[in-house]
C-alpha positions as CSV (number, residue, x, y, z in Angstrom):
1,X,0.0,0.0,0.0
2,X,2.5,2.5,1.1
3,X,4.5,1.1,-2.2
4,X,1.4,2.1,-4.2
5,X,0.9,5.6,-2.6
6,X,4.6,6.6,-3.5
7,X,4.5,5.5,-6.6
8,X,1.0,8.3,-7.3
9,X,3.0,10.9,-5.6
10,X,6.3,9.9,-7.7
11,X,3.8,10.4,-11.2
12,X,2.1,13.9,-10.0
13,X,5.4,15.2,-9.2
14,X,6.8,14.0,-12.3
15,X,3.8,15.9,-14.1
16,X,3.8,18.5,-12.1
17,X,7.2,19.2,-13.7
18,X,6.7,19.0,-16.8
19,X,4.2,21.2,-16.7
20,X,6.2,23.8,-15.8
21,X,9.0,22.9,-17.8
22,X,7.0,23.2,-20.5
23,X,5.2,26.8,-19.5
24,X,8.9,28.2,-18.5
25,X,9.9,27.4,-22.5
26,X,9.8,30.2,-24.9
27,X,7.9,30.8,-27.4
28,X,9.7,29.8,-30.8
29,X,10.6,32.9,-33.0
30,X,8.1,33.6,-35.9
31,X,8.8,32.0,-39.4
32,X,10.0,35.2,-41.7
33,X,7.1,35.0,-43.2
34,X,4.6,34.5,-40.3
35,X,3.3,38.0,-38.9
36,X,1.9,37.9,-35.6
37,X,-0.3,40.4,-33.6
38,X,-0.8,40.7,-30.2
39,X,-4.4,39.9,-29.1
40,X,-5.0,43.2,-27.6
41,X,-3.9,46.3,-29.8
42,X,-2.1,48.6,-27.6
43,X,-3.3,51.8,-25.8
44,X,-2.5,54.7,-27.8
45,X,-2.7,58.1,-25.7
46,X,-5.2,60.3,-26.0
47,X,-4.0,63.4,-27.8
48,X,-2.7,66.8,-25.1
49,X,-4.5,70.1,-26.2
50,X,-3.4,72.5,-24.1
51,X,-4.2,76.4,-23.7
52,X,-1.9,78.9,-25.3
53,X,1.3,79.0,-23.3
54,X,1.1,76.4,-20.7
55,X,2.5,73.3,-20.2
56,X,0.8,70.0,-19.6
57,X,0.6,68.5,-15.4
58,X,3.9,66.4,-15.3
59,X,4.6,63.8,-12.3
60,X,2.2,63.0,-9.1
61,X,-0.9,60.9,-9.5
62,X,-1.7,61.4,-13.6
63,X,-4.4,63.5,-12.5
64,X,-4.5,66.9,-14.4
65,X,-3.7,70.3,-12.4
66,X,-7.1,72.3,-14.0
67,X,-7.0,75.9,-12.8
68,X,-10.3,78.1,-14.0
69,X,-10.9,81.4,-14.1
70,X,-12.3,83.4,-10.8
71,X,-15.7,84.6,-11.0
72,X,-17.7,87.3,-9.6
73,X,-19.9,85.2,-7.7
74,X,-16.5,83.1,-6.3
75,X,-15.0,86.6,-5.1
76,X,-19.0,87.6,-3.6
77,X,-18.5,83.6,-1.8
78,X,-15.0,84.0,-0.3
79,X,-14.5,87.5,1.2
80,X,-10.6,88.6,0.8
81,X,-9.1,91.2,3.2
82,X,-7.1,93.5,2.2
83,X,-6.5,97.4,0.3
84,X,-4.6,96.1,-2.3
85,X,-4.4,93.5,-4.4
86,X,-2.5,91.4,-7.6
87,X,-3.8,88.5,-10.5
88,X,-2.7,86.4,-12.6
89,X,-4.1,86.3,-15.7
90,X,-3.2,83.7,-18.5
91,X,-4.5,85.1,-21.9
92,X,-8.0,84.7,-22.7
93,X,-9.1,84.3,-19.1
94,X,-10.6,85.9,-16.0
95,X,-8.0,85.7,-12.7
96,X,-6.4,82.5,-12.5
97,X,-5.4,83.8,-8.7
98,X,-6.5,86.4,-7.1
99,X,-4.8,87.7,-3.7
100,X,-4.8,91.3,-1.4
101,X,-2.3,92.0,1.3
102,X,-2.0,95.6,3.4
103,X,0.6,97.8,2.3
104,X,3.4,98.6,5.0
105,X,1.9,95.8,7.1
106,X,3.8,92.4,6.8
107,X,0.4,90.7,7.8
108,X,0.2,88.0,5.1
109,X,-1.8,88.5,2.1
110,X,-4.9,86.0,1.5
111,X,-5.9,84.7,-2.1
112,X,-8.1,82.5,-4.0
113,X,-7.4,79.8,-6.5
114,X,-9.7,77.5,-8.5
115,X,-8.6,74.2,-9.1
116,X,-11.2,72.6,-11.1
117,X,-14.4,73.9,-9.9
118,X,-13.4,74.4,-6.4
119,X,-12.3,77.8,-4.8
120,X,-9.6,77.5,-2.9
121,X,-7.9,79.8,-0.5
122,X,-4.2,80.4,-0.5
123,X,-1.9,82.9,1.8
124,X,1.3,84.4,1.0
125,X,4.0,85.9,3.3
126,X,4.7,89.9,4.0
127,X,1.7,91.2,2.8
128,X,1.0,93.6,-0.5
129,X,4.6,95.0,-0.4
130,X,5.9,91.5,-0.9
131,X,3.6,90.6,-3.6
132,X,4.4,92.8,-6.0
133,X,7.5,91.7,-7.4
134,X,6.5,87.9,-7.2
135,X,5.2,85.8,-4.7
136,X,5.0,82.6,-3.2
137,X,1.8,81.1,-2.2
138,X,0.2,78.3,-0.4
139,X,-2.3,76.2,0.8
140,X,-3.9,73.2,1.5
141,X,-1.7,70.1,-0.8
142,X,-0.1,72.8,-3.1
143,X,2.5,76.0,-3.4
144,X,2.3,78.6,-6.1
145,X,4.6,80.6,-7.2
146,X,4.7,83.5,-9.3
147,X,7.6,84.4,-11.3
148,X,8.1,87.6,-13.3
149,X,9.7,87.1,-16.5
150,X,9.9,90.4,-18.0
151,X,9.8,94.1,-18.3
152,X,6.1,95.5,-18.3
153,X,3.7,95.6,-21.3
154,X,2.6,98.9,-21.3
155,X,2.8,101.6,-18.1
156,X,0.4,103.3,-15.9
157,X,0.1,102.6,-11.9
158,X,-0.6,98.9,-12.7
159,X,1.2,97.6,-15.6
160,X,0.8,94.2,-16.5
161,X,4.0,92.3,-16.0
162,X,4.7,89.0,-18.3
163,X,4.9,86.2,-15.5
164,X,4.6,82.5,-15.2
165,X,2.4,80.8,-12.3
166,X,4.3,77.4,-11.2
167,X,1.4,74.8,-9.3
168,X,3.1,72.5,-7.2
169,X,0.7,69.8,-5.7
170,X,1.9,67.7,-2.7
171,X,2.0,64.6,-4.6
172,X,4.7,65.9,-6.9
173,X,2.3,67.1,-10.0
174,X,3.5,70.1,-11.5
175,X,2.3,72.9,-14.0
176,X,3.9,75.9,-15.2
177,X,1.2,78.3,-17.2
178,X,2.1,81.7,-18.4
179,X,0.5,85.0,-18.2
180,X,1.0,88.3,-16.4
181,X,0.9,89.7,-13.2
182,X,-0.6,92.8,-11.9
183,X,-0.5,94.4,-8.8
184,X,-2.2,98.0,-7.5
185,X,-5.5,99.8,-6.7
């Protein structure tokens, strides 16, 4: 009996094996003339369109940095305080960021953001005085910063300076979009 028991364990190992023998072999190269395709085409990626001087999201989760333009109704439901205040506009759009700080104060300055269809808030260091030439700004899971890039286009109390806005999102998404900046009354 224990003979005959062996001997069934002895022939499923022996199978067992050549099984998998068999499944570790490759695959014999195609003939020359034999084409083959795989049984699933690949994935071709969807095509980028992006707005007029900005750059695609690149790293985190895949997930797209969206940032929309701030309304009059998003100002009306999410007061700012402040005297003073500066926006970034990319072309084409209403305020991509919006922020107001005190002048001489170095109180920080408090703005809004819309990422997708949410308004967001943001604060920035030092007030007005420090936003003017630039700022860097931050909130919950991102930083923005404002970089000027250029010498103003046009003049006036509150010329409109060529800038870029950098997003940064916590999970290491990034977007750079260019615009302008403008600061004053």
């Amino acid at each position: 009996m224990i003979r005959y028991v062996a001997t069934l364990a002895l022939v499923a190992v022996l199978a067992a094996c050549s099984q998998q023998k068999t499944e570790d072999q490759p695959a014999a190269p195609p003939a020359s003339d034999e084409v083959r395709t795989p049984a699933v085409a690949p994935a071709v990626p969807a095509p980028v369109t992006a707005a007029p001087n900005d750059s695609p999201t690149v790293g985190g989760d895949g997930s797209q940095i969206t940032l929309s333009g701030l309304t009059q109704d998003d100002f009306a439901a999410n007061k700012l305080e402040g005297e003073l205040g500066c926006s970034f506009r990319a072309e084409g759009t209403d305020p991509l960021l919006y922020a107001l700080g005190y002048s001489g104060l170095k109180e920080a300055a408090h703005g809004l953001v819309k990422v997708g269809d949410y308004v967001e808030r943001i604060v920035a260091p030092g007030g007005y005085d420090a936003m003017v030439n630039g700022a860097t700004f931050s909130g919950q899971g991102k930083t923005i910063k404002i970089a000027i890039t250029g010498k103003p286009a046009g003049g006036g109390e509150s010329p409109a300076y060529p800038a870029t806005l950098t997003y940064d999102r916590a999970d290491g998404a990034k977007r750079v979009i260019e615009g302008t900046w403008t600061c004053g009354p």
